[in-house]
Every structure is written in C-alpha cells, then in structure tokens.
N, C-alpha and C positions, 0 to 999 in steps of 0.2 A: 564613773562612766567615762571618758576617753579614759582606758587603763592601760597597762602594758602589755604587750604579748607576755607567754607562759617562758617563752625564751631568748628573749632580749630587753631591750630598751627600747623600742619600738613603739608606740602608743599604738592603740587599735584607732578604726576608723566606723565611723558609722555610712554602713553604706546607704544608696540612692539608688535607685534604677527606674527607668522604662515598666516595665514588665518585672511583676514579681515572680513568675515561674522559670524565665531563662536569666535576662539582665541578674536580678537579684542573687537569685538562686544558685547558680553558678558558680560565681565568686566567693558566693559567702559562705558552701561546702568547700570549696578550695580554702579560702583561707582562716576555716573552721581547722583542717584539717593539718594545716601549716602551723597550729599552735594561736593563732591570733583570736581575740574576744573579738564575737559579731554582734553590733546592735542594730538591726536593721531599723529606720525609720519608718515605719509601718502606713504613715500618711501623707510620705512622702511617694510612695510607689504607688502602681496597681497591676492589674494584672489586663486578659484579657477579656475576663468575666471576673464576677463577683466568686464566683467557685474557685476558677482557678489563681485568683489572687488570696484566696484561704490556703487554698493547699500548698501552695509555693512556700507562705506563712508556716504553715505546721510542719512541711518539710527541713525548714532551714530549725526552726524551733526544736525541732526533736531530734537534731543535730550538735543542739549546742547553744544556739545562737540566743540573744537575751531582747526580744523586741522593745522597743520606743517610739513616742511620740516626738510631732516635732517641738513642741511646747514642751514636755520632759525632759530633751535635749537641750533645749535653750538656758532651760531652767536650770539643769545641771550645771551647764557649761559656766550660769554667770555665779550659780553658786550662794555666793554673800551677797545681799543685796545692801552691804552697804561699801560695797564696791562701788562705789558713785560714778566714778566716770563712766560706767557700762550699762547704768541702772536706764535710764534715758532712752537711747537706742532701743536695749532689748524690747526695754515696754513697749516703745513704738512698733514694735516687729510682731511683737506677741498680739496687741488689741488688731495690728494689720491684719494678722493671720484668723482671729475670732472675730471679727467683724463688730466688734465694740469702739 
C-alpha cells in the first residue's frame, strides 16, 4: 500500500476529499487514468448524502481504485510493530480515532 505508479518511481498517494462524488472522484479517475494506484480512504470523505457518497465509491472502484480505511492505512503504513519508535504515536492515533 503506498506502491509505485505503473510507470515510474512515483509512490501512489491515498487520497482525501471533501465530497466523495466531485472532490474525490475527480482526481482519482484522472490519476487512475495517468497510470497511478488509487486507495481512496473511504472514512476519511463523504459525500453529500449517504447515496451519493456510495456511488462516488463504486464509481472510482469500478475504475480501478482499491478502497481503505483510516486504521488500514495506519496500519499499513507502520507495518512492523516492532518498529518501536512508531509503535507509541500510532497507537495513540488509532484508540484517538476508536474512541478507546
């Protein structure tokens, strides 16, 4: 998960938006389409209903794009958890974010 584009050294980006049917959507058929992996954080957006924060979703998904959570991403990002100097922080981030 952050991988490379299909045609460089680039790493992909997970995007964020506003609004998952313009902000999101947008961008991440454009840079679907440019060759870059799209992991959209799926709760980190919404939309402007619950409907059209779905379809925005299924539209960028049936595009290509590889949906994520933000706790997935976290997760990924720290990987090994005996990465110790990171272990600390994230957990702080992650029970911030679940309310534990």
């Amino acid at each position: 998960m952050p991988g490379k584009t299909r045609n460089s050294s680039r790493p992909s980006r997970p995007p964020a938006a506003l609004w998952t049917e313009a902000c999101l959507s947008f961008p991440a058929l454009d840079a679907l389409r440019e060759g870059y992996e799209v992991y959209p954080v799926v709760d980190a957006v919404g939309g402007t209903s619950v409907e059209a924060h779905r379809a925005g979703l299924e539209r960028i998904v049936q595009a290509g794009a590889q949906p994520t959570s933000v706790v997935q991403l976290m997760c990924e990002l720290q990987r090994d958890w005996s990465r110790t100097e990171t272990v600390q922080p994230v957990r702080e981030i992650l029970f911030a974010l679940e309310g534990r």
